[in-house]
C-alpha positions in Angstrom: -8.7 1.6 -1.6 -9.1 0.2 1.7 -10.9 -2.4 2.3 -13.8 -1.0 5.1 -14.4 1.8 3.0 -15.2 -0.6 -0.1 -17.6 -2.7 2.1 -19.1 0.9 2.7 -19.4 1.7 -0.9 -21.1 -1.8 -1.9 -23.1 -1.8 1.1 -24.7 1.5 -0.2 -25.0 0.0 -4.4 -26.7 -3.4 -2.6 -28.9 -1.5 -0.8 -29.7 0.7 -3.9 -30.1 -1.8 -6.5 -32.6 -3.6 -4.5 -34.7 -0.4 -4.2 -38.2 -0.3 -6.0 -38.7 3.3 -6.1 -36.7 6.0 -6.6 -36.6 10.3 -6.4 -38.0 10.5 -9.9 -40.2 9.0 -12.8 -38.5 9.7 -16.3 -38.0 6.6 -17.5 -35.4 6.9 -20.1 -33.1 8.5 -17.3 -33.8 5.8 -14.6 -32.8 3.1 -18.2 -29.6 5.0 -18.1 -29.1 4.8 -14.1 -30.0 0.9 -14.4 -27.5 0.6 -17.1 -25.0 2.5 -14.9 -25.3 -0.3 -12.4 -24.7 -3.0 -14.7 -21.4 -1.7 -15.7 -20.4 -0.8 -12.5 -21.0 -4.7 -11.3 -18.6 -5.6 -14.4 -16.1 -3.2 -13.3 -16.7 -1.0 -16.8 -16.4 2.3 -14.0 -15.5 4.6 -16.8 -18.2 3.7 -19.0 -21.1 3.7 -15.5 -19.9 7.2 -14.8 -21.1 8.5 -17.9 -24.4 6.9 -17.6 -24.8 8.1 -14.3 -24.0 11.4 -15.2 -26.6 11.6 -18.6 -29.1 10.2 -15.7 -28.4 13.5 -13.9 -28.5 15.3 -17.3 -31.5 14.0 -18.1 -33.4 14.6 -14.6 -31.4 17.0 -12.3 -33.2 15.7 -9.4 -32.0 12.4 -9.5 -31.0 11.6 -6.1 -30.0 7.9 -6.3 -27.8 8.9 -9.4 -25.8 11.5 -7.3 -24.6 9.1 -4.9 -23.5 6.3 -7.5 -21.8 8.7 -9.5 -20.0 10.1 -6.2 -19.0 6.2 -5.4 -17.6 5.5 -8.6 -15.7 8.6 -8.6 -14.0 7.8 -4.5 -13.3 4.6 -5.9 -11.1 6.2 -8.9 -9.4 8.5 -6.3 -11.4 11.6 -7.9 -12.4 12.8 -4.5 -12.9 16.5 -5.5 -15.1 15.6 -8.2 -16.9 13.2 -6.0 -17.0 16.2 -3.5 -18.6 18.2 -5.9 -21.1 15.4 -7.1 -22.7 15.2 -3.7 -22.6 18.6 -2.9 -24.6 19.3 -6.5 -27.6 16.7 -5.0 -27.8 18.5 -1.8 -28.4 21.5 -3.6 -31.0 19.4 -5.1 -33.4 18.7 -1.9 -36.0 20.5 -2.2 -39.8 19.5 -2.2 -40.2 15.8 -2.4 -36.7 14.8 -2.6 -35.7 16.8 0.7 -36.5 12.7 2.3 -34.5 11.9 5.2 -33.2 8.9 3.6 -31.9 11.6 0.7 -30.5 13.1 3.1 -28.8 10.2 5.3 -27.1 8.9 2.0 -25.7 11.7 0.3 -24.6 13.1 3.8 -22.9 9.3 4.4 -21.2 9.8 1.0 -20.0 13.0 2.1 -18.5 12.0 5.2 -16.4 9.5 4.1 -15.3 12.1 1.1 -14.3 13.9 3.9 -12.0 11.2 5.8 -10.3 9.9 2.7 -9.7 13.9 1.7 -8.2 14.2 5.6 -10.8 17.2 6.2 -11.2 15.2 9.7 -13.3 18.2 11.3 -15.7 18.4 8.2 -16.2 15.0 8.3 -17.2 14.7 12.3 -19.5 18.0 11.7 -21.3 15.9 8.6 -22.1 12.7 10.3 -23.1 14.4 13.0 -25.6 15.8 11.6 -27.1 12.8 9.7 -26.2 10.1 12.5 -29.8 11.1 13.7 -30.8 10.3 10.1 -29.8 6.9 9.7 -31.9 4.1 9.4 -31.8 2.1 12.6 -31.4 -1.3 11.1 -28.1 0.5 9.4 -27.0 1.4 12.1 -26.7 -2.8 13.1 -24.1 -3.1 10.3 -20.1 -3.4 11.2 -20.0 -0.4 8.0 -22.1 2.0 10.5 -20.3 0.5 13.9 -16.9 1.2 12.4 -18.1 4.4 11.2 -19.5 5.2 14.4 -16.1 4.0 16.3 -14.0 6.2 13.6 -15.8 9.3 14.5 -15.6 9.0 18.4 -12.3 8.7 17.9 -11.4 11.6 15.5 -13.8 13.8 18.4 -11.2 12.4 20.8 -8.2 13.8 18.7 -9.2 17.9 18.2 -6.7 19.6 20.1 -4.0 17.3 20.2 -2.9 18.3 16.8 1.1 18.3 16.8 3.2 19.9 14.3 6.2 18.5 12.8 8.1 19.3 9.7 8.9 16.6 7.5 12.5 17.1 5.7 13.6 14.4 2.5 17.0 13.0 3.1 19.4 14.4 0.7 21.0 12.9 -2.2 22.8 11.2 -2.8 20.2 9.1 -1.0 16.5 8.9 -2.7 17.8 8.5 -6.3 16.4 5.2 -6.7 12.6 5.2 -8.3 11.8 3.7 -4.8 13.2 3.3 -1.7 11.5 2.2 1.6 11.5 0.4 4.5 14.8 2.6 6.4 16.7 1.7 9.7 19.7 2.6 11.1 22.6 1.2 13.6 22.4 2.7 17.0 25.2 5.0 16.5 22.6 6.5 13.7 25.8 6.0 10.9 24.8 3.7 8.7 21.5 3.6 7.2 19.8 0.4 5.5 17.0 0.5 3.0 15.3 -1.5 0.9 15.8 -0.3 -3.4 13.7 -1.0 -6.2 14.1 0.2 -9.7 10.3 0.0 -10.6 7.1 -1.7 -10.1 7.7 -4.3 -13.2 8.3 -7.6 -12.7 11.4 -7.4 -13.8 12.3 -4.6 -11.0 13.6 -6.7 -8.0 14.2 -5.6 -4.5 17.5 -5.2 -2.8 19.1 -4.0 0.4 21.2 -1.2 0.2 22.9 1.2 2.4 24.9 4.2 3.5 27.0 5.7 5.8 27.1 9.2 7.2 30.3 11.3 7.5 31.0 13.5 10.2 29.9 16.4 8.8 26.6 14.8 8.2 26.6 13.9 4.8 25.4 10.7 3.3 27.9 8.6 1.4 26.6 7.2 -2.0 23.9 4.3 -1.9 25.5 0.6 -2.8 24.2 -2.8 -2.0 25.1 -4.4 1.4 27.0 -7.6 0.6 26.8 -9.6 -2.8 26.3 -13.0 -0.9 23.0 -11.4 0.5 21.6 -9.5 -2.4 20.9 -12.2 -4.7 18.4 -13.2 -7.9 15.5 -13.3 -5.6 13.8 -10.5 -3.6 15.6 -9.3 -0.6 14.4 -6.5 1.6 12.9 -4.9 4.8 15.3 -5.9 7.1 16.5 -5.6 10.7 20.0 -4.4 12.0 20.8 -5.2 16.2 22.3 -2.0 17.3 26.3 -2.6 17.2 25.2 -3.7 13.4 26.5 -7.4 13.2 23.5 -9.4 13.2 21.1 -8.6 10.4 17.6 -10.4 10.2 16.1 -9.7 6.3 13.2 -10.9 4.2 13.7 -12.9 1.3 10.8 -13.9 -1.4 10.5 -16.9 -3.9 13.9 -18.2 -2.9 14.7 -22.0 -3.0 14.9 -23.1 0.5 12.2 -20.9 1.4 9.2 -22.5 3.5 6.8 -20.3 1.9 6.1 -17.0 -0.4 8.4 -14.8 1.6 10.5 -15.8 4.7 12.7 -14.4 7.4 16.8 -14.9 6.7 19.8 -14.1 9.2 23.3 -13.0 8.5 26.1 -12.6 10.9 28.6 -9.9 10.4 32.5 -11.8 11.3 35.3 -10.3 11.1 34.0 -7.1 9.5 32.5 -9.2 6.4 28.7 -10.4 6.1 28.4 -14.4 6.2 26.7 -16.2 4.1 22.8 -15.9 4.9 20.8 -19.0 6.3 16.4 -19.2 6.8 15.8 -19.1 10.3 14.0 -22.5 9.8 10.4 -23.8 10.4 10.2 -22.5 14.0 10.5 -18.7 12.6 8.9 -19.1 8.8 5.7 -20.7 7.9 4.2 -21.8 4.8 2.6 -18.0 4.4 4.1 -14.9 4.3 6.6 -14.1 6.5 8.0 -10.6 6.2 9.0 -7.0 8.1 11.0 -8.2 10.8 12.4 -5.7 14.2 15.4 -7.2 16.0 15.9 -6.0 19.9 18.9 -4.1 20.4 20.5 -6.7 21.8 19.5 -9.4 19.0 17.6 -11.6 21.3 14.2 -11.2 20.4 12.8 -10.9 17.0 9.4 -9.5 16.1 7.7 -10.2 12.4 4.4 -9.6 10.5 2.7 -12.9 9.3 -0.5 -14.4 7.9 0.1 -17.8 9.1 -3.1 -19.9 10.6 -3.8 -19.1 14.3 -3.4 -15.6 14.3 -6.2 -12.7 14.9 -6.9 -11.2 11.2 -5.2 -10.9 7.9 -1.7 -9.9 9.1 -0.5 -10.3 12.8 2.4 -9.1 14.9 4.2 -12.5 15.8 8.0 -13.2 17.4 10.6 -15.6 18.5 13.3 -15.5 21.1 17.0 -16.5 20.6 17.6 -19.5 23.1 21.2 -19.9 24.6 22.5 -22.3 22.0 21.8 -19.5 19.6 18.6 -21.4 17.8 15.4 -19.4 18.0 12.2 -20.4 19.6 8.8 -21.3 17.8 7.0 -18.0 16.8 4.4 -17.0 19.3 1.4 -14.5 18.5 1.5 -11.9 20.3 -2.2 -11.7 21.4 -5.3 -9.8 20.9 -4.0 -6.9 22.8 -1.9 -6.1 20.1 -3.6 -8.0 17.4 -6.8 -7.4 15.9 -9.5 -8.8 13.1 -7.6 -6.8 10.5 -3.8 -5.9 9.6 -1.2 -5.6 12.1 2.0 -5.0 10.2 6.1 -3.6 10.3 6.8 -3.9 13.7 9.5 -1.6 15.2 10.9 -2.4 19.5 12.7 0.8 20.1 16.2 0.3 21.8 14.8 0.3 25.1 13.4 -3.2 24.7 9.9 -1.0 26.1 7.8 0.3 23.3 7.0 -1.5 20.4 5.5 0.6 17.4 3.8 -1.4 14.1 1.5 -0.1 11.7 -2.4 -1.2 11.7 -5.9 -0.6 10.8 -7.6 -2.6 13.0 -7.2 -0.2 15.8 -8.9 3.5 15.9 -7.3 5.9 13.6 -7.6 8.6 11.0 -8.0 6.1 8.4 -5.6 3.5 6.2 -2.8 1.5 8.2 -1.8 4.0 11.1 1.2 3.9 13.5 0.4 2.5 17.2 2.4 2.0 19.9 1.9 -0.5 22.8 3.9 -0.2 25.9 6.0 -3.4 27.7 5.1 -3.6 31.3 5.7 -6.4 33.4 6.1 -8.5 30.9 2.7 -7.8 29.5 1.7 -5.0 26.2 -0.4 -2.6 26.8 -3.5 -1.3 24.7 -2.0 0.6 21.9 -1.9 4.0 21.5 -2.5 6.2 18.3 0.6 8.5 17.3 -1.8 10.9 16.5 -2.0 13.6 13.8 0.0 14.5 11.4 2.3 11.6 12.2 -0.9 9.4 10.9 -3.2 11.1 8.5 -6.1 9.4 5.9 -3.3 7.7 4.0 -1.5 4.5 4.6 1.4 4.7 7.0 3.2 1.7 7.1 6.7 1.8 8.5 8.5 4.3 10.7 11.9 4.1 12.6 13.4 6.1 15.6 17.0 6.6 16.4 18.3 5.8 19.3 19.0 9.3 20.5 15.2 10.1 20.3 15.8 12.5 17.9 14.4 11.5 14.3 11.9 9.4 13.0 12.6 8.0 9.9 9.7 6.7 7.4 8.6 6.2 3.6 6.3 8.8 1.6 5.0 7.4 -1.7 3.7 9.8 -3.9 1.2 9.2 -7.0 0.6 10.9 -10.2 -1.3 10.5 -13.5 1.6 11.6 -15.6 4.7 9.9 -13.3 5.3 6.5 -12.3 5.1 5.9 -8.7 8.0 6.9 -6.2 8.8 6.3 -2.3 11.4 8.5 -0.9 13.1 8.6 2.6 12.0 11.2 5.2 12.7 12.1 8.9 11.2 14.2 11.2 12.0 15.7 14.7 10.3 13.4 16.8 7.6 14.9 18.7 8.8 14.9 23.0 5.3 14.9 24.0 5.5 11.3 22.8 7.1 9.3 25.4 9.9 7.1 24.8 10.7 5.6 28.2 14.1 5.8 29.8 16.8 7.2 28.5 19.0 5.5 26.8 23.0 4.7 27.6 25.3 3.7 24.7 29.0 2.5 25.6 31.5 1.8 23.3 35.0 0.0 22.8 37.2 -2.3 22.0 37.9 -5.6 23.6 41.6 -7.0 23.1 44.3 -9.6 24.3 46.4 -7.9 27.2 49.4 -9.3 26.5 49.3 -9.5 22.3 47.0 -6.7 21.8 45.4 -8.5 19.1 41.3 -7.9 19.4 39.1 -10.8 21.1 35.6 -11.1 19.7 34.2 -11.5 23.5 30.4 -11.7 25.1 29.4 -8.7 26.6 26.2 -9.1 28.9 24.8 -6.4 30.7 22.9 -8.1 33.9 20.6 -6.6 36.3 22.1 -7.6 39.6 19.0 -6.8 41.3 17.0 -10.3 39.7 20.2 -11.8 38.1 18.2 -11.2 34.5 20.3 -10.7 31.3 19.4 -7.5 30.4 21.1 -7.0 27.0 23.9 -9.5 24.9 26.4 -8.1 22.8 29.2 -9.5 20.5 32.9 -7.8 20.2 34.3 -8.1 16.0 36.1 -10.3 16.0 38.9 -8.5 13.3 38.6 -5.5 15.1 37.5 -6.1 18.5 35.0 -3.0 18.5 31.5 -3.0 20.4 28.4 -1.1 20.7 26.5 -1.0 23.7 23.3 0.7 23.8 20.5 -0.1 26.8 18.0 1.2 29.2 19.6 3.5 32.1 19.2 1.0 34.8 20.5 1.4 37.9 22.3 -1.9 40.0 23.9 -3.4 36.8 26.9 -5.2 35.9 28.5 -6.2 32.6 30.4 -9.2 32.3 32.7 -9.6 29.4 33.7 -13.1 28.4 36.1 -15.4 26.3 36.7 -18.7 26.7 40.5 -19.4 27.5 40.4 -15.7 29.1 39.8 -14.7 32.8 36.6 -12.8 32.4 36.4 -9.0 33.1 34.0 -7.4 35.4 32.3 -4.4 35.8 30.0 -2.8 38.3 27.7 -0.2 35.5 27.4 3.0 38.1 30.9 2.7 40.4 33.2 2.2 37.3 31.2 4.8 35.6 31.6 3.1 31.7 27.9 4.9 30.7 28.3 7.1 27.7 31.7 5.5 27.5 32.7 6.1 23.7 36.5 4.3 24.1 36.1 1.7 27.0 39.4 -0.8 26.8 38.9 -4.3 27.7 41.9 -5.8 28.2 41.2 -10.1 28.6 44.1 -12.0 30.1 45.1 -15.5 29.0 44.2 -18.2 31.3 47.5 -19.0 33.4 49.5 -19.5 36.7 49.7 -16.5 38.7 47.4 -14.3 37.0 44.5 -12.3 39.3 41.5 -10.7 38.6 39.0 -8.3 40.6 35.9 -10.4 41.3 33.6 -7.4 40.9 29.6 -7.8 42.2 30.3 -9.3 45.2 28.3 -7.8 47.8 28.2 -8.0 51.9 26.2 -6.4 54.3 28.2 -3.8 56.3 30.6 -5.3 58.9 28.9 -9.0 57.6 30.3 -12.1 56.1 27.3 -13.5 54.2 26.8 -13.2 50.7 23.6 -11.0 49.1 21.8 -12.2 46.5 23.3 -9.6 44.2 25.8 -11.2 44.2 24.7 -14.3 41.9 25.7 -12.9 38.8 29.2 -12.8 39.1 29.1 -15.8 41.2 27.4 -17.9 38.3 29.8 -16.8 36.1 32.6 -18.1 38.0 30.9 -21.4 37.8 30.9 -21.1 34.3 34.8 -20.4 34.6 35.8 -23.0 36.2 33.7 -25.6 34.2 34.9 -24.5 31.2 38.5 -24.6 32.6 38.5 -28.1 34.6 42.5 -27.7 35.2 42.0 -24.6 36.9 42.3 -24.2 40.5 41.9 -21.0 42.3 42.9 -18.6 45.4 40.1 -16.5 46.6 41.2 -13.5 48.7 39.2 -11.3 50.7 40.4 -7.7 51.1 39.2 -4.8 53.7 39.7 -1.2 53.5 41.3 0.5 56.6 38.2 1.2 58.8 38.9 -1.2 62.0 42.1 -3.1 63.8 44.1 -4.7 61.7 43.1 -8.0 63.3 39.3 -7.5 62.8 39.5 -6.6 59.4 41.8 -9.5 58.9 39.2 -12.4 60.1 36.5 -10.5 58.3 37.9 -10.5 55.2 38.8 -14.9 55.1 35.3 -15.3 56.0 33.8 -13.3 53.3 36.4 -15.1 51.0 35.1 -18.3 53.0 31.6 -17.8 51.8 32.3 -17.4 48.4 34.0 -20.5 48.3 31.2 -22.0 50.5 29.0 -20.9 47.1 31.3 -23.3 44.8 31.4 -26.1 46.9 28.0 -25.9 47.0 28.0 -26.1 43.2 30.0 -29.3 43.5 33.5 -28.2 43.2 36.2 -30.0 45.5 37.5 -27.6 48.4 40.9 -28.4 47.0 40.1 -26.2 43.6 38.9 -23.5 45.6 41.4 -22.0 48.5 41.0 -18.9 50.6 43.2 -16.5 52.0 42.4 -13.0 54.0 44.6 -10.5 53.3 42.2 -7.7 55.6 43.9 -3.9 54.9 47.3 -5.0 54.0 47.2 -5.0 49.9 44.7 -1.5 49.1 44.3 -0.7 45.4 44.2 2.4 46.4 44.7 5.1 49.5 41.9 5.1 51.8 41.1 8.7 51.5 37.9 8.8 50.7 35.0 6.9 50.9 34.7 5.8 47.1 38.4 4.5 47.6 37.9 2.7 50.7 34.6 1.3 48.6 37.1 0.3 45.8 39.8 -1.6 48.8 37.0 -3.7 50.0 36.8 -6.4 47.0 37.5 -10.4 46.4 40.0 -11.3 44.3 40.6 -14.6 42.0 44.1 -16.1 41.1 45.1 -18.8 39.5 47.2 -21.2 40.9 
């Protein structure tokens, strides 16, 4: 039961039991009512249901005993029967029990029947009416406030009613008694999930997964790596989006810093490593759980209770620093965060939305799905998903694909005669729902140009407008494949790096690699006489001097040449045909001039850095057209 709604519910018995008077006089039946309070306080709700209801027997008119009787039975999950309780004592005010405080109470009773039964309109129409009703010392308390909050709310919501259909994944997933907690690669072909047998103690979790085939069809469910899945609990993980850095939770272990902490697993080589905590700056002495990995792996967003957070459960994360540690876990405020539960936290590819499940913030009741906005650096006020995404039950996860297509998320269903289960579901996600800009995947393979062997390279995808690092990816190293997925951002270049190897540039747009499912990234050994195109070098139009979006690639041929401190370079400047010969000949040594200007500046000797102006005599290409002649006007680095 959730929590407000049992402060409602004892609110109401405290309020009762100190009464002195009540709707009738038969002694005997207000004995039994008494005694129906008395086992209710022990927790005997069985037992206080039948005295409540011989009360009734007794004296029809019993108002008091009506609304116990309907308490006891929400509490039990009987809501139909409760339902029918209260509606039997309205039929009941008549004469002097048609009070206004008879009334107010069996009309509160009723409302909140109607928000845990999800009759949402019923229940703004019934507290409507008896809002006038209420005591006006009630209405002081945080159960009215909320109440009050809840309703306003719901009023906001008629009309924006969505329809989706849900559809269960097909086996051979969902064959497991439970199964919860999905999320998939980018590529949407491999799905992970956490598996339990049961609810016994005995009935540990585990992450499993699956792959899809072409046809669509799921391959069958098996664990994800023996050195992961252990003795303990592992589950609810996070996967980055080329699938080679997975972030998990793992309960009760021995090195853990409390009840549940946050592990991480690198995938080399095609094979998982061994599993390591992520250490006191992540994990706390509390409970650490639920984590959501960016797409690129750099930032890492969790659900704790630690000290110094908002309420029970807050939305907390950490950032990967450049030596590949992670920072100390920040909160991540009272935007986000509230007095209550924040929990399972989801950043969607884009690095823009960030969806998590909470009950803290206006909903339709339980733990509903929110989403908060990133802009300029800051999150905006959350948002409800809205009906029937969130409904009067609990929704505590959900996942969407990359493509904007599904959304992935956990039923658990509940019966007297069956043990609990959770099953896997997806939905078409609604497109009313923004997701923020479109996404770009590119894929390929990164090896040795002269072996072929495959190079497990960085792959950063840089905003050349601010020099920012917009994304990081990792090529496997036994295979040499990569997925890219990222925002479709215009003015960026991706930078592919090994040491040992001249890096690889590209310019995002002019080399068109978006959508790219087989880009080849050939890396040439470091040596004597080999050249590279030194891409991202930008000039003004018939000018010499350097713009700043530039810095990127020029950064990362300071990085070069410090990693390689035997290397000394030629930079040549190269025009396309528009001009004399002789023009175009000075312009292009002074543009190489100012590039080696840059790295003396850096503090490299002159002698490490030559120049040469080559003007229109070496094109790549004809000068045809004005994309070529963009393509003949480039630097070029060789080694010497």
């Amino acid at each position: 039961m959730r929590p407000v709604l049992v402060g409602i519910l004892l609110f109401l018995i405290v309020s009762f039991a100190n009464a002195q008077s009540y709707s009738i006089i038969d002694g005997r039946a207000i004995k039994m009512y008494k005694e129906g309070e008395e086992l209710t306080i022990s927790r005997q709700y069985d037992a206080a249901i039948g005295k409540y209801q011989d009360a009734i027997n007794r004296e029809a008119s019993f108002m008091e005993a009506y609304v116990k009787l309907a308490q006891l039975q929400i509490t039990q999950g009987k809501l139909e029967e409760a339902e029918k309780t209260i509606s039997a004592g309205k039929s009941r005010l008549s004469g002097k029990n048609a009070t206004v405080k008879h009334k107010a109470d069996l009309g509160w009773v009723m409302t909140h029947i109607f928000l845990k039964q999800g009759k949402f309109h019923e229940a703004v129409d019934e507290f409507e009416t008896i809002d006038p009703l209420l005591d006006e010392n009630f209405k002081k308390s945080i159960s009215y406030v909320e109440t009050q909050d809840q309703m306003e709310f719901l009023a906001s919501q008629v009309g924006n009613f969505q329809s989706i259909e849900k559809e269960k994944l097909p086996a051979p997933l969902n064959e497991f008694q439970l199964q919860y907690f999905p999320v998939l690669t980018a590529d949407g072909e491999q799905i992970l999930f956490t598996k339990r047998d049961g609810t016994g103690n005995n009935d540990k979790e585990d992450i499993f997964m699956s792959f899809v085939s072409p046809e669509g069809n799921w391959s069958k469910p098996q664990s994800i790596a023996q050195n992961i899945n252990s003795i303990y609990n592992e589950g609810t993980c996070s996967v980055t989006a080329d699938g080679n850095i997975l972030i998990f939770t793992s309960c009760d272990a021995p090195d853990s810093e409390g009840s549940c902490d946050l592990y991480i697993a690198y995938k080399v080589n095609g094979m998982w490593q061994r599993p390591r905590n992520m250490g006191k700056n992540v994990n706390s002495r509390s409970w650490d759980s639920q984590p959501s990995l960016s797409a690129d792996g750099r930032v890492l967003f969790f659900s704790s209770n630690r000290k110094g957070g908002f309420g029970g459960n807050d939305i907390w994360f950490s950032v990967m620093q450049n030596d590949a540690t992670w920072s100390e876990a920040k909160n991540l405020g009272d935007v986000v965060n509230t007095p209550k539960d924040e929990i399972s936290p989801f950043m969607f590819f884009n690095n823009e939305i960030l969806f998590f499940s909470s009950n803290g913030h206006p909903g339709f009741g339980g733990m509903d799905i929110q989403l908060s906005k990133v802009l300029d650096g800051e999150f905006t006020k959350p948002e409800n998903l809205g009906w029937p995404i969130n409904d009067q039950l609990d929704q505590v996860a959900l996942f969407i694909t990359a493509q904007k297509d599904y959304a992935y998320f956990t039923e658990l269903t509940t019966s007297e005669k069956e043990h609990d289960r959770s099953l896997l579901y997806r939905f078409k996600f609604p497109e009313e729902i923004p997701l923020g800009e479109n996404l770009t995947v590119t894929e390929g393979k990164v090896f040795n140009s002269k072996t072929g062997e495959p190079i497990d390279a960085t792959l950063s995808l840089v905003s050349l407008t601010n020099d920012s690092t917009l994304y990081r990816f990792n090529s496997d190293g036994k295979t040499g494949t990569f997925t890219m997925i990222y925002p479709d951002k215009a003015i960026s270049g991706l930078y592919v790096e090994k040491k040992g190897y001249l890096p690889k540039i590209f310019n995002v747009e002019r080399d068109n690699i978006k959508n790219v499912k087989d880009l080849k990234v050939e890396l040439v050994p470091v040596a004597a006489g080999e050249e590279f195109v030194f891409e991202n070098v930008f000039f003004e139009f018939d000018e010499y001097e350097l713009k700043s979006e530039s810095i990127s690639s020029l950064k990362r041929l300071v990085k070069f040449l410090g990693e390689n401190p035997n290397v000394n370079i030629l930079i040549t400047g190269h025009t396309d045909n528009v001009g004399s010969a002789s023009y175009n000949q000075n312009l292009s040594l002074r543009r190489a001039q100012s590039v080696q200007r840059y790295l003396m500046d850096q503090g490299f000797h002159e002698g490490r850095v030559l120049v040469e102006g080559k003007g229109d005599k070496e094109p790549m290409v004809k000068n045809d057209s004005p994309s070529n002649q963009a393509l003949n006007r480039r630097i070029t680095i060789k080694i010497l």
